[in-house]
C-alpha positions in Angstrom: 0.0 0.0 0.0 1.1 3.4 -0.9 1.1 6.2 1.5 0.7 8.9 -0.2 -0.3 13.0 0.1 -0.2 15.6 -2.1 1.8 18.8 -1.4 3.7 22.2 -2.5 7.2 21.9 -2.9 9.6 24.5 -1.6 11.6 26.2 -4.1 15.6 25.7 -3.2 16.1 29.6 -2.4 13.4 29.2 0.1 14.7 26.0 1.6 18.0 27.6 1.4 16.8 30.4 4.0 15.1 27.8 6.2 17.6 25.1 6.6 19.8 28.1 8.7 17.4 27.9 11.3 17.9 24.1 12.1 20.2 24.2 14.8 20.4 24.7 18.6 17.6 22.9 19.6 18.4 20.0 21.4 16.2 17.2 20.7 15.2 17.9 16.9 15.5 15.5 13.9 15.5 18.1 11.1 13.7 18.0 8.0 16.3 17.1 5.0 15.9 20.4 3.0 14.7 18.1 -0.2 11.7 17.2 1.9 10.6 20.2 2.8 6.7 20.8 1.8 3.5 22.0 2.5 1.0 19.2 3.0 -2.2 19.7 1.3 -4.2 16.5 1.5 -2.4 13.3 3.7 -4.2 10.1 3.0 -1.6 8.3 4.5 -1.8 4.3 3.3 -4.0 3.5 0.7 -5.1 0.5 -1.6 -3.8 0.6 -5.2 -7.5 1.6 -5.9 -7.8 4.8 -4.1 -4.5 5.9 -5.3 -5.3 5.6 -8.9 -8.6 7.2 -9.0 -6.8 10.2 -6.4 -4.3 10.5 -9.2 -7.1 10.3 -12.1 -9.3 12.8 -10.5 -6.2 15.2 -9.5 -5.4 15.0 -13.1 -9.0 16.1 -14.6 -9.5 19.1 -12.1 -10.2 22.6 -13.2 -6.7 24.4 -14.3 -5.8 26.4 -11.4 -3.7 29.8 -11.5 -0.2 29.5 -9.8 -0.3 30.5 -5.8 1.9 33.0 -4.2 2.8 31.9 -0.7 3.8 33.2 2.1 5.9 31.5 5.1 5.4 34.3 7.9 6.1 32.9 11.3 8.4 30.3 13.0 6.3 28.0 15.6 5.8 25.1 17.3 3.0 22.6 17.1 2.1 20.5 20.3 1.7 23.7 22.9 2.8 21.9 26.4 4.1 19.0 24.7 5.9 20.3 21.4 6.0 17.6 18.9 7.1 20.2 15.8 9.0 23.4 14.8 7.4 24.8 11.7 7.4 27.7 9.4 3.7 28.7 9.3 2.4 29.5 6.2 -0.8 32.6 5.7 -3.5 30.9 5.2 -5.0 32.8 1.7 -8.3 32.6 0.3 -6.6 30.5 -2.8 -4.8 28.0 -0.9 -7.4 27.3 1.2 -9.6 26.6 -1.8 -6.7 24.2 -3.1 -6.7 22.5 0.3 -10.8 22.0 0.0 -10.5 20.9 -3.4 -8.2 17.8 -2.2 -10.1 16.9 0.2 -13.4 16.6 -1.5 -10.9 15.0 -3.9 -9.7 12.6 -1.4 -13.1 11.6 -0.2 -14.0 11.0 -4.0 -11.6 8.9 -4.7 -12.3 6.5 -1.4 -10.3 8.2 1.3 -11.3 8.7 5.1 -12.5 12.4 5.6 -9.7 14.2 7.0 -10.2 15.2 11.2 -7.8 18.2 11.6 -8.3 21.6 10.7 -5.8 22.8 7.6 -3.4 24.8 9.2 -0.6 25.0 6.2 2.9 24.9 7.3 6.1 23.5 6.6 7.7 21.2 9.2 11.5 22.2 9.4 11.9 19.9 12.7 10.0 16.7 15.0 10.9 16.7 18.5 11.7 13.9 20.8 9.3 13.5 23.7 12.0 14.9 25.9 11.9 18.3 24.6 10.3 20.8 26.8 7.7 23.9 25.9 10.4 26.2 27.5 13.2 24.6 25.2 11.6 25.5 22.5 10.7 29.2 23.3 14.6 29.4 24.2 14.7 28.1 20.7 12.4 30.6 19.0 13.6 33.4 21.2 17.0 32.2 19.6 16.2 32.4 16.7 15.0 36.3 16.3 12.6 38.0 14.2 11.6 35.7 11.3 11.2 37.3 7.8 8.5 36.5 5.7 9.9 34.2 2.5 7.8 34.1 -0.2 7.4 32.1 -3.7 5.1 31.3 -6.1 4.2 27.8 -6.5 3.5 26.4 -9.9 2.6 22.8 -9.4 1.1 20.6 -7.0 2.9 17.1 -6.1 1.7 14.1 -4.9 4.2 12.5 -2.7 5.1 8.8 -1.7 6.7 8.1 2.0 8.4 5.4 3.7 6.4 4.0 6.1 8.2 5.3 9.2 8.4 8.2 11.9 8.7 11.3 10.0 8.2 9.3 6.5 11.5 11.1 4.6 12.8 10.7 2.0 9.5 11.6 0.0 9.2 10.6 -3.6 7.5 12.9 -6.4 5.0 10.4 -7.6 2.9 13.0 -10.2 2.8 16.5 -10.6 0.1 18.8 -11.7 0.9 22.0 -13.4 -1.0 25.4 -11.5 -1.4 27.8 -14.7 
């Protein structure tokens, strides 16, 4: 079974800027800069079945313009118990369409509906269990004021993982062209 999401990629200038801040955290397995993406839809494992008619139906949507995007914060997830550092990503009115469109997408083509709430961001780093909510405002403090990278994104891709914690190295499976 594949497990499979769909995704923008991070253009290398951007990745460039964000790899720097992966250091002096204590505790973080960072995100190889090639992985680096901003989930759209995660179906996780799915029959040969559901990923074909994901891929057919992702192939016959509506053309799409190109999005610009926006990373403008660095965060944790997990609040008491941070699990993530990310680069959080402003949430637009046409991403947020894209992000509906995969879901209905997803559910189309077989897949359970999605629980959580889209938040888009890009996971630069997982934490071990061990690391603490002040370690990681030390962290962010550390870091300073963040500055808002932006990029156009021209394609959607839908990603294969390993089956494993943090699922890297991910593997372009399909791309469809925004624009």
């Amino acid at each position: 079974m594949p497990r499979l999401f769909t995704g923008l990629e991070i253009p290398q200038a951007v990745a460039d800027s964000l790899i720097r801040l992966q250091s002096g955290l204590r505790g973080a397995r960072w995100i190889l800069p090639t992985d680096l993406h901003i989930t759209l839809r995660f179906l996780g494992d799915v029959d040969a079945t559901c990923a074909e008619e994901f891929h057919a139906l992702l192939e016959a949507t509506r053309p799409r313009s190109p999005i610009a995007v926006t990373l403008d914060a660095l965060a944790s997830f997990g609040g008491d118990k941070p699990r993530a550092i990310i680069a959080t990503v402003t949430a637009d009115a046409a991403l947020t369409e894209l992000q509906s469109e995969h879901e209905r997408i997803a559910r189309e083509a077989g897949a359970d509906p999605e629980r959580r709430k889209f938040t888009p961001h890009v996971t630069l780093g997982r934490l071990r269990r061990d690391v603490t909510a002040p370690d990681v405002a030390l962290y962010l403090e550390e870091c300073g004021l963040f500055t808002p990278l932006r990029f156009t994104a021209a394609r959607v891709a839908l990603f294969s993982a390993r089956d494993s914690t943090g699922g890297g190295p991910y593997v372009v499976e399909a791309a469809y062209p925004l624009g």
